[in-house]
N, C-alpha and C positions, 0 to 999 in steps of 0.2 A: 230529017226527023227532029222532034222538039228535045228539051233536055229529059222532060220526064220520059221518054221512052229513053234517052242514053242513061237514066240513070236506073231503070226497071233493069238495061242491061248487062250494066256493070255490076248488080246485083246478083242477075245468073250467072256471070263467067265469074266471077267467086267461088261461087257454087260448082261450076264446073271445072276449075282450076283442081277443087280440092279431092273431087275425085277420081283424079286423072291419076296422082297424086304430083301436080307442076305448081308446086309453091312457091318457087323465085317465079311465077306468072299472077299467082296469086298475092303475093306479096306489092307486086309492082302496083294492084291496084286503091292502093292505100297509100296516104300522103308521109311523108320521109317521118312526121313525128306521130303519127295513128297512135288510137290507144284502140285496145281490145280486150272487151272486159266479158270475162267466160265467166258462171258462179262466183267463187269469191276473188280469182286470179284476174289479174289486171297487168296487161304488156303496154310498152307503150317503144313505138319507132320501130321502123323496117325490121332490125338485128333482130328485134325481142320477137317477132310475130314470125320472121323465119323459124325462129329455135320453138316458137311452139307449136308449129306448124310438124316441126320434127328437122327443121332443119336443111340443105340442099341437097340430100342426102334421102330424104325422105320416101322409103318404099311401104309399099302395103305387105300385111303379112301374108305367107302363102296359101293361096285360095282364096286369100279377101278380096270382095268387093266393094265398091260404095254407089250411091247415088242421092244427091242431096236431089230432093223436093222442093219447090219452094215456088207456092202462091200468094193470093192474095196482097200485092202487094200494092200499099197507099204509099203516093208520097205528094207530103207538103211541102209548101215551101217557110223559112227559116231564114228570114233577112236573107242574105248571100249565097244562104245554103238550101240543101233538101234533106227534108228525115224521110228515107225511105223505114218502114216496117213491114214487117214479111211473115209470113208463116212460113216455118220450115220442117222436112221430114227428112230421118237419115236413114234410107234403106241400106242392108250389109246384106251379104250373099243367103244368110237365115231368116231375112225379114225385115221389121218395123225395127229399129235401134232405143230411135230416141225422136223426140220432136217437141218446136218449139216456136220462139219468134226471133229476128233478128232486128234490131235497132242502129240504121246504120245513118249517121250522119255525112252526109257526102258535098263535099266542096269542090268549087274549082280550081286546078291548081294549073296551073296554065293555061294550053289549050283541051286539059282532059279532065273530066271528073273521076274524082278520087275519094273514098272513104277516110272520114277524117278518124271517126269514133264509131264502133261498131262495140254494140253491147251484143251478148246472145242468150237468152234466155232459158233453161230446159225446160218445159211445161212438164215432160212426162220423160219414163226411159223403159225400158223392157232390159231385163237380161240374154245372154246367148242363151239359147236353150243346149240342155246338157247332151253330150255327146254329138255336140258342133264344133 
């Protein structure tokens, strides 16, 4: 396959890392000094992106679910690199969460593409509805 399908995929298993919740799988796919910039918070290198991840420890609370969404997704190329951008949706065991775009810039880093810079943006959010 080409890079832009390895990098549509690295894309998904991000996405599917984090709902699993296997963040030392999720983390691995980001290069040793990543930055990850959520609203105003901004991590930068594996350590930081674990801990806000929640860490390797990291469980879902009881009864939660998750499932990231995530189409549409373009990617350019970027001198050496790819900007993939994505739309994405976080369904929870009650519904629609939150949703939004992701901006992930992805390098080569040896023989495997890796997220260097991943912005994520919320377009919108919903509350849990009450007595959930």
């Amino acid at each position: 396959m080409g890079d832009r399908w390895e990098i549509e995929q690295l894309v998904l298993r991000v996405a599917r890392c984090a709902d699993r919740p296997d963040v030392g799988s999720l983390v691995d796919h980001f290069t040793a000094d990543a930055v990850l910039a959520v609203g105003g918070r901004r991590v930068q290198g594996r350590e930081a992106i674990r801990e806000f991840f929640g860490g390797t420890t990291a469980m879902p609370a009881e009864g939660e679910r998750t499932k990231h969404v995530v189409t549409n997704t373009l990617v350019d190329t970027d001198g050496d690199a790819f900007v993939a951008t994505s739309y994405w949706q976080l369904l929870r065991h009650w519904g629609l969460a939150n949703w939004g775009r992701y901006i992930d810039r992805i390098v080569r880093d040896g023989d495997t593409w890796r997220i260097a810079h991943r912005s994520v943006l919320v377009d919108g959010q919903l509350g849990r509805p009450s007595g959930d």
